[in-house]
Structure formats: C-alpha cells, structure tokens
C-alpha positions in Angstrom: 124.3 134.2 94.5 126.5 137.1 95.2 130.2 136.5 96.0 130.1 139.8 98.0 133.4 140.7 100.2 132.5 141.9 103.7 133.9 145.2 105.0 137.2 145.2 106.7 136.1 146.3 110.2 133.0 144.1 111.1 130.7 146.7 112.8 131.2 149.6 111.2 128.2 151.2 109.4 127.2 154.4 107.4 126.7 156.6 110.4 130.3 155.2 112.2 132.0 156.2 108.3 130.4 159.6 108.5 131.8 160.5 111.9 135.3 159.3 110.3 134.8 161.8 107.2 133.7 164.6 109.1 136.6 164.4 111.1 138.7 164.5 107.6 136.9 167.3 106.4 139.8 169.1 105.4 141.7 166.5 103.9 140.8 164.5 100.5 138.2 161.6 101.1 140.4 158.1 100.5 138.9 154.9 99.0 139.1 153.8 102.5 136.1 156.2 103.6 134.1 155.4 99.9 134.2 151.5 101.7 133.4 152.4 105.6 130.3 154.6 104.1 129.2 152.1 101.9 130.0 149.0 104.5 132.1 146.9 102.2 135.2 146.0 101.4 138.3 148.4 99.9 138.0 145.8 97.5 134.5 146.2 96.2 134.9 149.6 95.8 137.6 149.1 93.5 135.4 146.7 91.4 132.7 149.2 91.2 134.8 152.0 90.1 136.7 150.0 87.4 133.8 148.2 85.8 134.8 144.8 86.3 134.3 141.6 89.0 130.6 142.1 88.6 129.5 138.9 90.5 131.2 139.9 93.2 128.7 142.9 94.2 125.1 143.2 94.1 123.3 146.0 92.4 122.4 147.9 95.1 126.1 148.0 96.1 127.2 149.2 93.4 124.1 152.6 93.5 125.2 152.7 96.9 129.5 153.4 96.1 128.3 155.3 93.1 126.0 157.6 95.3 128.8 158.0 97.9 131.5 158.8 95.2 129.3 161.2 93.5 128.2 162.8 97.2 131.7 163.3 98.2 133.6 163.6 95.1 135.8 161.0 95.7 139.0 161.9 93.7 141.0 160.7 92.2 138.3 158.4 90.6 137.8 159.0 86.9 134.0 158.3 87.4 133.6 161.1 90.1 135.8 163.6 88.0 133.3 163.2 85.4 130.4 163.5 87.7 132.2 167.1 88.5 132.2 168.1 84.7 128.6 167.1 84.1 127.0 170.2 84.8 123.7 171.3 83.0 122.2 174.3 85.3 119.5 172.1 84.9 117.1 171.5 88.0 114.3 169.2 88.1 111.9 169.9 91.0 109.3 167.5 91.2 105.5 167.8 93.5 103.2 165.8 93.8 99.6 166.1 92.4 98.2 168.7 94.9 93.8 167.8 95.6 93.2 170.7 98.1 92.9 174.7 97.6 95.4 175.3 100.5 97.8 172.8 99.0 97.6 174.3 95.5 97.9 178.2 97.3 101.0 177.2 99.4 102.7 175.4 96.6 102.4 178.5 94.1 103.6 181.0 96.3 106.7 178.4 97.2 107.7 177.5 93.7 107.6 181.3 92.7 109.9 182.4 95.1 112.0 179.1 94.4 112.0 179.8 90.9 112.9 183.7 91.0 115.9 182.7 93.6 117.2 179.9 91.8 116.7 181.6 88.0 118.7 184.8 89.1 121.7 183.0 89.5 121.3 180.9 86.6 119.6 177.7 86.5 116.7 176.4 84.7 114.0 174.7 86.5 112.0 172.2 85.4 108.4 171.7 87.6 107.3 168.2 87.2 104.6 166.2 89.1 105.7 163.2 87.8 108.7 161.4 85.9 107.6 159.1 82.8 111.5 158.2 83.3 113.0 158.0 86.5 116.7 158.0 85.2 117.3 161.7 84.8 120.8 162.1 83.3 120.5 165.9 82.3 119.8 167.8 85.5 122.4 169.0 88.2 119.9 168.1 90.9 116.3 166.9 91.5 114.6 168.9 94.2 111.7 166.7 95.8 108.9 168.5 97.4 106.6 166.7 99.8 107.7 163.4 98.6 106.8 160.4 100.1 110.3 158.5 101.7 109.5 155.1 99.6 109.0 157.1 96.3 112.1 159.1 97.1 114.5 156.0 97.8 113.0 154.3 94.4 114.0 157.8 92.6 118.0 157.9 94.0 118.3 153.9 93.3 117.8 155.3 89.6 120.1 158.3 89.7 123.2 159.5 90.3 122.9 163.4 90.4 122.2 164.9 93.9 118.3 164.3 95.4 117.4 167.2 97.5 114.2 166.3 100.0 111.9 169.1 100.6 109.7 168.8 103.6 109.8 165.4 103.3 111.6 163.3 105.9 114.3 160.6 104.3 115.7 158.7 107.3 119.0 158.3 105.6 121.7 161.4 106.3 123.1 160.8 102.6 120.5 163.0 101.4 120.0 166.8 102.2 117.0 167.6 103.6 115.1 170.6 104.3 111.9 171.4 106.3 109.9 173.6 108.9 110.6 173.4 112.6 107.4 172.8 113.8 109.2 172.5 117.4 109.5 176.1 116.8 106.1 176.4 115.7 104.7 175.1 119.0 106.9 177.6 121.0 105.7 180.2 119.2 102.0 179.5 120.0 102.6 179.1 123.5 103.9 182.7 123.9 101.5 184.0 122.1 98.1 181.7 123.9 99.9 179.7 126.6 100.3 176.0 126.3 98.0 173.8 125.5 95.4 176.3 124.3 95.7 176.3 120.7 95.6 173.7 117.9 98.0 173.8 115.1 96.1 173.5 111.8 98.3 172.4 108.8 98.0 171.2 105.1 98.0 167.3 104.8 101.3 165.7 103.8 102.4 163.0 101.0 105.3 161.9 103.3 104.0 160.1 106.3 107.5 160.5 108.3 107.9 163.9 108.5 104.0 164.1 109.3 104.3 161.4 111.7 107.1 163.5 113.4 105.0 166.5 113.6 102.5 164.8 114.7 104.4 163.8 118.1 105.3 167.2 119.5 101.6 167.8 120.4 98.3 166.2 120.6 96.3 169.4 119.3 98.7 169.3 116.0 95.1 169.0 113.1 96.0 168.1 109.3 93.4 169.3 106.7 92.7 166.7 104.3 90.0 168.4 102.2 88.6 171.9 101.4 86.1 171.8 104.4 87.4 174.3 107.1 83.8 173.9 109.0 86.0 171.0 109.9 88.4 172.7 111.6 88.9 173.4 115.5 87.4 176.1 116.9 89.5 178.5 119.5 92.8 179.8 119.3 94.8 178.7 115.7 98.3 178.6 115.2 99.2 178.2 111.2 102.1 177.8 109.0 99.9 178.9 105.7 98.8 181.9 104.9 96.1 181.0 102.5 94.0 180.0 105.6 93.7 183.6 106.4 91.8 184.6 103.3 88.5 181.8 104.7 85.6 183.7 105.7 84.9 181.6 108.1 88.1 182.0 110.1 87.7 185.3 110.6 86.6 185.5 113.8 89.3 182.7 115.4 92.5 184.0 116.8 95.1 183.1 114.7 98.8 183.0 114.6 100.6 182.8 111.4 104.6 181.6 111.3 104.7 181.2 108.0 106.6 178.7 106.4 107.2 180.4 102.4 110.2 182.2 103.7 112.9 183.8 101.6 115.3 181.7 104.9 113.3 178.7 103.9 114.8 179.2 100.1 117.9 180.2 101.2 118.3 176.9 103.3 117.5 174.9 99.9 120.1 176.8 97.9 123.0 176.1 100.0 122.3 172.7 100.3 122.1 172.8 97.0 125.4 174.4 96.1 126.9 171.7 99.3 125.4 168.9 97.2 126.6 169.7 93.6 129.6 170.8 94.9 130.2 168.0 97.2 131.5 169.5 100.1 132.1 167.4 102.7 131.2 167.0 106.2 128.6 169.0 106.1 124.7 168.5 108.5 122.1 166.8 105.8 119.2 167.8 108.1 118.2 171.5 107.9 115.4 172.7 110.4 114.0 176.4 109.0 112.6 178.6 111.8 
C-alpha cells in the first residue's frame, strides 16, 4: 500500500501546472511547478530526486517527476543537470511494420527527407520498426511515426529521453506532437470542387486517435486498408499521397494532391526536436502542418 502525500492545492492538475509554467517562462522552473505538473506533493518530489522514502511514492510517480524534470530541465536538480550532459546525437525513429504499397511509398520518401535534414546537422538516425528493448538509454530522442497512443505511453513509462509523436495523436500535452491538418485538407478540396463533392482518400493509420479525429471533419473522409484501389470512390479525389497518382486506374478521376512529405512538415519535427532536448519551456506540444 502506498503512503503517497497528496498535492498541496487539492484540484490542481497537469493542465492547471502548465498554465502556471507558461506564465514563468522566463524565469527558472521551481520545485513547486515539478509538484503542480506532476499533482503531488513538494514533498514527493523531493523523495524522487534524492533517491530515498521509496514507500512513499508509487512507480508511476516517480516516471511521471522524472519525465517532468527531464521535460523542463528542472535545475538545480543534479539528476536533470545530468540529463543535460547526456547527449549522444543519437536519434532512434521507430515505424511500424508497413502491409500496403502506399504505406511503404509514403514512408520512404518521408524518412529520406527526415534523414537528409536531420544528418546535415549532425545526428545519427537509427530506423527501427521495433525495440527488442524498450529502455533506450543512448539516444537524444525517440521519434515515433504512426504509433499507436497505448504503445507510445508503454514506450515513455520506460524512458526518460524526449518521445516525439509523429502523426500519431497522444492525448497528453507532455509530449510533442506533430501531424497534418487535415482541417486544412478539407478547405482545400472545397475551393478546388465545392463542398461536399469530393472524398478524401488516405493511407490507413496504426493510431486510432488521430484517425478517429480525421475521421470527424467529414463523412466522405475513405481510409485504404489494402492495395485494392478498384475499392476506392469514384468522382472527385482529394489526397495527401502522392504515390496514388502513379495508379493506372486513377487516371481518369480528378484529383487534388496537398501533399503531406513537406520539407515544413520536417522542419516542424526539428524544432520540436531541438524544444525537447533542449527543454525550453512553455512552449505548444501540438503542431498542426499545413
């Protein structure tokens, strides 16, 4: 049974201690904000940080304060000064096992220019498409691509260097993520057929929240689940892939491309990035790429 201390001010969550940092964003995060983001005591904080009083906390506590420390380089904390000398130019990015042609084609263009951007200034990359150990302690990062959100959260409870979410949805604003605007997407096949006559045609996703997002702007939004495009809608098409424009039998739809393998798109993942390993603070977690 866990001896826990509750947080000082009853009420006061994650999202009510990230209001309170960004408004300190130019001034050094306290011990007081490491407990209001975390939503326990000054105390437990303490205990963490110093190793001892171990009954008191539970082990997801204590991932919680280290993530938080590590996130916002909480100083003067000789665990987060080491965090801040740990640095590899090691990054791991991680896919999943892609089973269609489109997914393959749209993943090989994006790691390429991924790779060429972040191997100019420095850093190895490691591609993976799966971990045989999920404690990674010799990496600066792990960029996640397409992960699924329960798979992503089981992958931070095991490390402490930054996670980076890559069109994936994690409902959790400690992470950075990054992914299309499909709102955008929409607008820009209504100027170009009107609304309402078009269907959106897309490559199926591992992470259900970001697909079940997308999936409420429009009714005519069509996920492609296999390499059958006989399957797919016939009229006006509005894609963020441009692999679909090399199918024969597409050749005779309109179709609008807004593609989505964007050197903004890369860009956007650097300088969250750079924001995580760097820990700046106060920064927007949820980047939307036009």
């Amino acid at each position: 049974m866990s001896s826990e201390e509750p947080s000082p001010e009853k009420g006061e969550g994650l999202t009510d201690g990230k209001q309170t940092v960004k408004k300190k964003q130019m001034e050094k995060i306290t011990i007081k904000d490491v407990a209001r983001l975390a939503g326990v005591s000054v105390a437990t904080v303490s205990y963490v940080i110093n190793g001892i009083h171990e009954d008191r906390y539970t082990p997801d506590t204590k991932r919680k304060i280290l993530q938080i420390v590590n996130l916002y380089n909480f100083r003067p904390s000789r665990l987060a000064q080491s965090f801040a000398l740990q640095k590899s130019s090691n990054v791991i990015i991680l896919t999943g096992k892609h089973e269609s042609i489109i997914q393959k084609a749209e993943s090989y263009d994006f790691l390429r220019l991924l790779g060429k951007t972040f191997e100019r200034l420095g850093y190895n990359l490691n591609l993976r498409t799966y971990l045989e150990n999920t404690r990674i302690d010799t990496a600066d990062a792990i960029i996640c691509v397409g992960m699924e959100e329960e798979k992503f959260r089981r992958l931070a409870q095991e490390n402490f260097v930054p996670l980076i979410s890559v069109d994936g949805k994690i409902n959790d604003e400690l992470f950075f993520q990054v992914y299309q605007d499909f709102g955008y997407v929409l607008q820009e096949g209504e100027k170009k057929f009107g609304k309402g006559n078009f269907s959106v045609v897309l490559a199926d996703m591992y992470n259900k929240t970001l697909r079940d997002e997308i999936s409420a702007l429009s009714e005519n939004i069509v996920f492609i689940t296999d390499n059958d495009v006989s399957k797919l809608p016939k009229g006006n098409i509005v894609t963020v892939h441009s692999s679909l424009k090399s199918f024969s039998e597409l050749k005779n739809q309109n179709m609008l491309f807004v593609p989505s393998n964007t050197q903004e798109r890369v860009d956007a993942i650097l300088d969250c990035f750079k924001k995580a390993t760097e820990r700046v603070q106060g920064t927007i977690h949820t980047v939307k790429v036009k």
